[in-house]
C-alpha positions in Angstrom: 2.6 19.8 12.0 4.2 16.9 10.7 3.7 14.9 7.7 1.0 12.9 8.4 -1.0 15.6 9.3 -1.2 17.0 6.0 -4.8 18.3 5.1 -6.3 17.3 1.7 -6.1 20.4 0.4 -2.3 20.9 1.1 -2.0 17.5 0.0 -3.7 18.1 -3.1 -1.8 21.2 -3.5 1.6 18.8 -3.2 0.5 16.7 -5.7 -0.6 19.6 -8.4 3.4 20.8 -7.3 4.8 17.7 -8.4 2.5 17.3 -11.3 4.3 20.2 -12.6 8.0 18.6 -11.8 8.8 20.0 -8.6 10.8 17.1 -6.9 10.3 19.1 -3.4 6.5 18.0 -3.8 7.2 14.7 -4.8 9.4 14.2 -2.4 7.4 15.1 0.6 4.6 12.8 -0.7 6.8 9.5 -0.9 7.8 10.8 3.2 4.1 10.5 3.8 3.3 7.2 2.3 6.2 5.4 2.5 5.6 3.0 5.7 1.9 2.1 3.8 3.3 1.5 0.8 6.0 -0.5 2.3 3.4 -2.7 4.5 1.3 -3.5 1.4 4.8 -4.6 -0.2 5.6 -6.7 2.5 2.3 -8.0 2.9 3.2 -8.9 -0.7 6.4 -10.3 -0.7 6.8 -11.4 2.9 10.1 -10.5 3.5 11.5 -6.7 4.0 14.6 -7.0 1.2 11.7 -7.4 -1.2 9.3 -5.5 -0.1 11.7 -2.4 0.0 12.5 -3.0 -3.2 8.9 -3.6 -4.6 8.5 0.1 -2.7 11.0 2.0 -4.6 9.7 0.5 -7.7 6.4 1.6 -6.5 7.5 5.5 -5.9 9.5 5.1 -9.7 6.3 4.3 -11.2 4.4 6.9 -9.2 7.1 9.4 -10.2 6.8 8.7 -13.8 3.2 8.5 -14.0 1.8 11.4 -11.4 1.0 13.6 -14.4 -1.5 11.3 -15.3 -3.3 11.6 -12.0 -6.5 13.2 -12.4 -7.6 13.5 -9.1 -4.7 15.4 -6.5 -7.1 14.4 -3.8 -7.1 10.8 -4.4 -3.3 10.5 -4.6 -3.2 7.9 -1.6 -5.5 5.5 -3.3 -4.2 6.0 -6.6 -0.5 5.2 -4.9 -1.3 2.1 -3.0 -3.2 0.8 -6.5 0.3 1.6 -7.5 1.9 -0.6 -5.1 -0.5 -3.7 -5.8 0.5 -3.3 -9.8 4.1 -4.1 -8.7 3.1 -6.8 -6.0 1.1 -8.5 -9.1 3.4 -8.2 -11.7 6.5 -9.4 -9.1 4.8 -12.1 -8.4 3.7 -13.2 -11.6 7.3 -12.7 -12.6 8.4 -15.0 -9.9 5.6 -17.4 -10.0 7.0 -18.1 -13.9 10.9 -18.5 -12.4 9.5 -20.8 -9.7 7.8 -23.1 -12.5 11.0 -23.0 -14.2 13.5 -23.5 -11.3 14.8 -26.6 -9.7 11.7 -28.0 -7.1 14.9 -29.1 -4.5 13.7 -27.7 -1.3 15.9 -24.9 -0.1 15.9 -23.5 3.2 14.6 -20.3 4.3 15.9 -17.0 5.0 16.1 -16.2 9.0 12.8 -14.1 9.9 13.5 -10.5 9.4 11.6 -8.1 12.0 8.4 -6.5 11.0 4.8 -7.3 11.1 3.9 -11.0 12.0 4.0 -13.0 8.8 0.6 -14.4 9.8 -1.1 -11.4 9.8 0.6 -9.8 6.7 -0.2 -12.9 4.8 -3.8 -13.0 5.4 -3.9 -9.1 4.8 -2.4 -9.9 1.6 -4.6 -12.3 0.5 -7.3 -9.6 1.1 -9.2 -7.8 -1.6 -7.1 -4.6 -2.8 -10.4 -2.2 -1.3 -10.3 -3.9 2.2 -5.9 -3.8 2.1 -6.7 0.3 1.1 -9.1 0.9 3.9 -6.5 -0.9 6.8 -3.2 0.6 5.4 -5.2 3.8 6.0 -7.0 3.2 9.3 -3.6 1.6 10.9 -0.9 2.3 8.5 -1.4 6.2 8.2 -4.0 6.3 11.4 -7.0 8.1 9.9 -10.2 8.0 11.1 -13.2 6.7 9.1 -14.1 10.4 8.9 -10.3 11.4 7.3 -10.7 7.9 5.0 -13.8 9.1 3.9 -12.7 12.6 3.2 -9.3 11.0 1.0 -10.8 8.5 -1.0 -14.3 10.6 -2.1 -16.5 8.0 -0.2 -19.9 8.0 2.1 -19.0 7.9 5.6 -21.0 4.6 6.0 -19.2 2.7 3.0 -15.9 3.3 4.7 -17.1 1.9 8.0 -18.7 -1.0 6.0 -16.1 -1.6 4.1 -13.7 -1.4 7.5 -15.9 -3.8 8.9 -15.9 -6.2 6.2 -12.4 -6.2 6.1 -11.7 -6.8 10.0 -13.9 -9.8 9.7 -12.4 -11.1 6.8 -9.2 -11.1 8.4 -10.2 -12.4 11.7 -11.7 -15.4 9.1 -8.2 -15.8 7.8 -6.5 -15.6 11.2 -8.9 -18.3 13.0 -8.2 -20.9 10.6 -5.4 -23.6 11.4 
């Protein structure tokens, strides 16, 4: 059984482990979600040097905070809400530098591979819910049922909410 296929319960049981410090735990949960939180980073920063940075920062706060989590069942959620925390205040932070810096134009860093900057720019520009529910339906590959299950939510509000999202995004996709 590999990572992903983790239960709730023993992922639960992970996080009340590293609740009580034991780095083993912690360590096993930043394996499972570190591709999802790295997508909604990228989908962020849109470009991989950044996003991987914006990640670590992510699992630092996460580390530093997991005491506070109430709910070991919703540790997913509760780390991608994590993960859009750092995308805001990063790009707050650089928002202000940009208003501050020269306006010469500068050219562009080569493309790095990953996901198609067209698509992880109109994920981005999604609502945090409908980025949650796809990092978790393509990102970690649950079904509606598993999504469900994780986040504490109605069967039929998942699949809404999945269905909102996908046409959202095909919205942002067909425009020019």
């Amino acid at each position: 059984m590999g990572e992903r296929d983790l239960d709730v319960g023993a992922e639960a049981a992970l996080v009340r482990a590293a609740q009580g410090g034991d780095r083993e735990a912690f360590r096993r949960l930043v394996e499972r979600y570190a591709h999802a939180v790295l997508m909604r980073c990228f989908g962020c920063a849109g470009e991989m040097t950044s996003a991987e940075d914006l990640a670590q920062d992510t699992m630092v706060r996460a580390l530093e905070s997991i005491g506070r989590l109430t709910d070991a069942a919703a540790f997913g959620g509760w780390l991608l809400a994590i993960a859009d925390h750092v995308c805001r205040d990063w790009l707050r932070r650089k928002q202000t530098r940009e208003t501050h810096a020269d306006r010469l134009p500068r050219p562009g860093p080569a493309r790095e591979p990953g996901p198609d900057p067209r698509v992880a720019s109109a994920i981005a520009a999604l609502a945090p819910d409908l980025q949650q529910m796809l990092a978790l339906r393509f990102e970690r590959g649950l079904s509606c049922e598993e999504i469900a299950t994780e986040l504490g939510r109605p069967l039929g509000s998942v699949t809404k909410t999945l269905s909102r999202a996908y046409d959202e995004l095909r919205e942002r996709l067909e425009k020019p």
